[in-house]
C-alpha positions in Angstrom: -12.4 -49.2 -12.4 -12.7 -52.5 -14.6 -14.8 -54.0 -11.5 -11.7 -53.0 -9.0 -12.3 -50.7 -6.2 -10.0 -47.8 -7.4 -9.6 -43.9 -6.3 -7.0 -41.4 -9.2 -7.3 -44.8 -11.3 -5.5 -46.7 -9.1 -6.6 -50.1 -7.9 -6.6 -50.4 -4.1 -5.6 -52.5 -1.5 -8.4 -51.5 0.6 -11.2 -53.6 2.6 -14.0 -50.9 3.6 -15.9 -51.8 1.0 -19.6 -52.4 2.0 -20.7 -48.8 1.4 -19.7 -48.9 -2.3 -21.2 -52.2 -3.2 -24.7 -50.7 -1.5 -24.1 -47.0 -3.2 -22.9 -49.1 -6.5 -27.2 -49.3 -6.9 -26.9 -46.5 -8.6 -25.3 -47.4 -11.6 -28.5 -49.0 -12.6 -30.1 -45.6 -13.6 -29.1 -43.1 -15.9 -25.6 -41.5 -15.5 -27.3 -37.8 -14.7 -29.3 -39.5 -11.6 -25.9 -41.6 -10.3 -24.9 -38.5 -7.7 -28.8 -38.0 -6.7 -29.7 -42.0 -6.6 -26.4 -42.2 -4.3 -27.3 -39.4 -1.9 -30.6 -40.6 -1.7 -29.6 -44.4 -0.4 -27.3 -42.1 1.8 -29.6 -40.3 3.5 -32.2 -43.6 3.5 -29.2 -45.8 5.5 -29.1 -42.8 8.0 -32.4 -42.1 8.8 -33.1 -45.9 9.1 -31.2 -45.6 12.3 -34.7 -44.3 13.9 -35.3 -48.4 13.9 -32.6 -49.2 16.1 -32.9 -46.2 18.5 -36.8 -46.7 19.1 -36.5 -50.5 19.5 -33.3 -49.6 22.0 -35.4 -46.7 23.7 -38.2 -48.6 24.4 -35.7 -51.4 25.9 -34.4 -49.2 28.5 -37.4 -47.0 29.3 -40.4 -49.3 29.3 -42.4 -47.1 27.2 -43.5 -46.2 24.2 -44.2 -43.0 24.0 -41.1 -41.8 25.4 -39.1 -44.1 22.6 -41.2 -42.8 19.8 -40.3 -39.2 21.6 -36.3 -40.2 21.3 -36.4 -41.3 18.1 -38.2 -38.0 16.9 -35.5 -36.5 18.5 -32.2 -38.5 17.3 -33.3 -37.3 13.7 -32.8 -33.7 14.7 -29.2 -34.4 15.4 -26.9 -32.4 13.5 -24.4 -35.4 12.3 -27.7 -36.0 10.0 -26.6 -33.3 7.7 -23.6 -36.0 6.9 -26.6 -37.9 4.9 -26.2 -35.7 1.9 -22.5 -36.4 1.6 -21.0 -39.5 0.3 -19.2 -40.8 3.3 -19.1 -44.3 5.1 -20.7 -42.8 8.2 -24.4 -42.8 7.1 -23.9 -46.7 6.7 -21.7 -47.3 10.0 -23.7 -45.1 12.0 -27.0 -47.2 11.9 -24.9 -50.5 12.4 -23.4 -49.4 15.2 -26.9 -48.6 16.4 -28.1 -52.1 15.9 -24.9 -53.7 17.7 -25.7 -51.7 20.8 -29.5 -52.5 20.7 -28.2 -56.7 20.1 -25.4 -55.8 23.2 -28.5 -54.8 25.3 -30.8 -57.4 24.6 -27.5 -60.0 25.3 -27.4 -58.7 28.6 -30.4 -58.3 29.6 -32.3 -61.4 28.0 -32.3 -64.8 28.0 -29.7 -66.3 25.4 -30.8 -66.4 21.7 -29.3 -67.8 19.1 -30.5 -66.7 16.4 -30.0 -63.0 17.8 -26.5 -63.8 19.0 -25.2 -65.0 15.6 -26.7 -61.7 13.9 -24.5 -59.6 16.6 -21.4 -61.3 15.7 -22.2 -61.3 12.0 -22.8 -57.3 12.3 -19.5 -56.9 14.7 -17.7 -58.9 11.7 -19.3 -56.8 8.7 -18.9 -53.1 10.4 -14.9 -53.8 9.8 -16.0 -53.4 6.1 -17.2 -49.8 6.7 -14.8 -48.5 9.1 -11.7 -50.4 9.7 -11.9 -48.9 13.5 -14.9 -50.5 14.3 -13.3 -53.3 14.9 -13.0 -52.1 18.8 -16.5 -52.5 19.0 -16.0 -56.9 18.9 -12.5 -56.1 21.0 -14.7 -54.7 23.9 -18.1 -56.4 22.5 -15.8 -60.0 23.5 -13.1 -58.6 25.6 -16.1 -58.1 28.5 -17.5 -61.6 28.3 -14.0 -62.7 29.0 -13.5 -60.2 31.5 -17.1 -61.3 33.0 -16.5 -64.9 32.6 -13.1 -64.6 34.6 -14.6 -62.6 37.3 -17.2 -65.6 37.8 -14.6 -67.7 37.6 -16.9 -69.8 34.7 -13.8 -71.6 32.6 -16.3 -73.0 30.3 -18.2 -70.3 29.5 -14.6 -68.4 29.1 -13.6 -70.4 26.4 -17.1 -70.5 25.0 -16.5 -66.3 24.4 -12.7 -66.8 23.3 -14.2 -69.3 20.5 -16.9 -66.9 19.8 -14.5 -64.1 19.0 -12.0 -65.7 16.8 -15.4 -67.0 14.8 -16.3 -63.5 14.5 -12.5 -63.0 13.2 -12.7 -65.7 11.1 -16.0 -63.9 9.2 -13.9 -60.8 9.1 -10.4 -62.8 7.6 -12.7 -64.8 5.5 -13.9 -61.5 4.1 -10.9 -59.8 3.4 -9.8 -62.8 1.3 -12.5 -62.4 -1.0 -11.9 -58.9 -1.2 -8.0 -60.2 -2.7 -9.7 -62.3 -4.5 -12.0 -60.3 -6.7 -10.4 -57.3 -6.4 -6.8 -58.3 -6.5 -3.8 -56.0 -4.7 -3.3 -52.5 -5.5 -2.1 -49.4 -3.8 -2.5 -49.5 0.1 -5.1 -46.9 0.7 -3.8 -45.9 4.1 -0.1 -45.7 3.7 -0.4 -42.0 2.8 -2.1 -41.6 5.8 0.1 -43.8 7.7 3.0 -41.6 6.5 1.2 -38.4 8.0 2.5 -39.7 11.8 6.2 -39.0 10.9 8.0 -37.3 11.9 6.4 -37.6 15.7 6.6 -34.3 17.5 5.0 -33.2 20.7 2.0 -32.3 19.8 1.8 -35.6 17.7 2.4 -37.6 20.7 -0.4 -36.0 22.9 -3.1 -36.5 19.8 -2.5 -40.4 19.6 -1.9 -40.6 23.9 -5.6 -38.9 24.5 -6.9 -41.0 20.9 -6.1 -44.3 22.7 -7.6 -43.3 25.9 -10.8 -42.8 24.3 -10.9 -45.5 21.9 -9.7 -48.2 24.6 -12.1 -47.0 27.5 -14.9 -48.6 25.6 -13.6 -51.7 27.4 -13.8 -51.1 31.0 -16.9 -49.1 30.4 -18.5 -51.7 29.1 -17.6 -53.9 31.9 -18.7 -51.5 34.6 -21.8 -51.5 33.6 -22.9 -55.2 32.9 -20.3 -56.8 35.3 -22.1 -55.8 38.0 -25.2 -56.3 37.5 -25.7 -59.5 35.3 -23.8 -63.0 36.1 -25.3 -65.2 33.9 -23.4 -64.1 30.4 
């Protein structure tokens, strides 16, 4: 609305806002092919996950054949029927693809720059889809730390500790542009927000068994690379 992000006319406070600048494409054709044009780039941003999934696939497996195989098979997945819907998840999904592919290659390469500064670029910009992806830089540099303090490597501790509050910086740096163009409006989440109360039993056991999932990312993570590579 007047250049605002806005939902019921109302401007919003709101910073997921990379999927409607790339669906906002559409307003360049005529207003009968907005729905279809938006759909369309929809259902492109999900199936370009098939990039990420071979690429990763063929990291772990050694072989091409069985990544070309995979990715075949990742487009059957039912999730895919999500393309034809408006939603943030046909962007998010295929960045969150590419983060795990740049997490791999972190871990298992030899450090590169240029590959290291896209990761924590991409860690900073998912928080613009979905405002909960921002657990994937919590356990993303949560692990280094953890790593770095297992190998009792100080310098390479504070190296990660600077390296996440640069990826925080992208993401506060963002949001203040967002303020600044868009201005402040209605918080889009306080309805939702309002949803929690009153707390009941059932409530309770919902958000206890939410956090377990959300925060096991972290150990996880660590399990797996801890033991296996020192040099991080």
């Amino acid at each position: 609305m007047n250049g605002n992000f806005a939902k019921n006319y109302n401007v919003l406070s709101y910073n997921c806002v990379l999927y409607s600048i790339v669906i906002s494409i559409a307003y360049f054709f005529k207003p009968i092919h907005i729905a279809f044009v938006m759909r369309f780039i929809g259902v492109i941003l999900m199936c370009s996950s098939i990039f990420p999934t071979y690429l990763l696939s063929k990291e772990i497996l050694k072989s091409k054949s069985k990544a070309i195989i995979i990715s075949a098979f990742s487009l059957l997945l039912p999730e895919f029927a999500l393309s034809l819907y408006m939603i943030q998840e046909v962007l998010c999904y295929p960045l969150f693809l590419w983060i795990a592919y740049l997490t791999y290659l972190h871990f298992t390469r030899e450090k590169n720059i240029v590959r290291e500064i896209i990761l924590y670029f991409l860690l900073a910009i998912i928080f613009f889809v979905k405002s909960y992806a921002i657990v994937y830089a919590v356990a993303y540099f949560g692990t280094l730390c953890l790593i770095n303090l297992k190998n009792k490597d100080y310098k390479k501790l504070g190296k990660s500790v600077l390296k996440g509050f640069s990826c925080l910086a992208i993401i506060i740096f963002g949001i203040i542009l967002i303020r600044l163009f868009n201005g402040e409006g209605v918080n889009h989440y306080s309805n939702q927000i309002s949803q929690i109360f009153p707390l009941d039993t059932e409530k309770i056991v919902r958000i206890f068994l939410w956090n377990i999932l959300l925060y096991s990312t972290f150990p996880i993570l660590y399990r797996i690379f801890a033991s296996t590579y020192s040099y991080v």
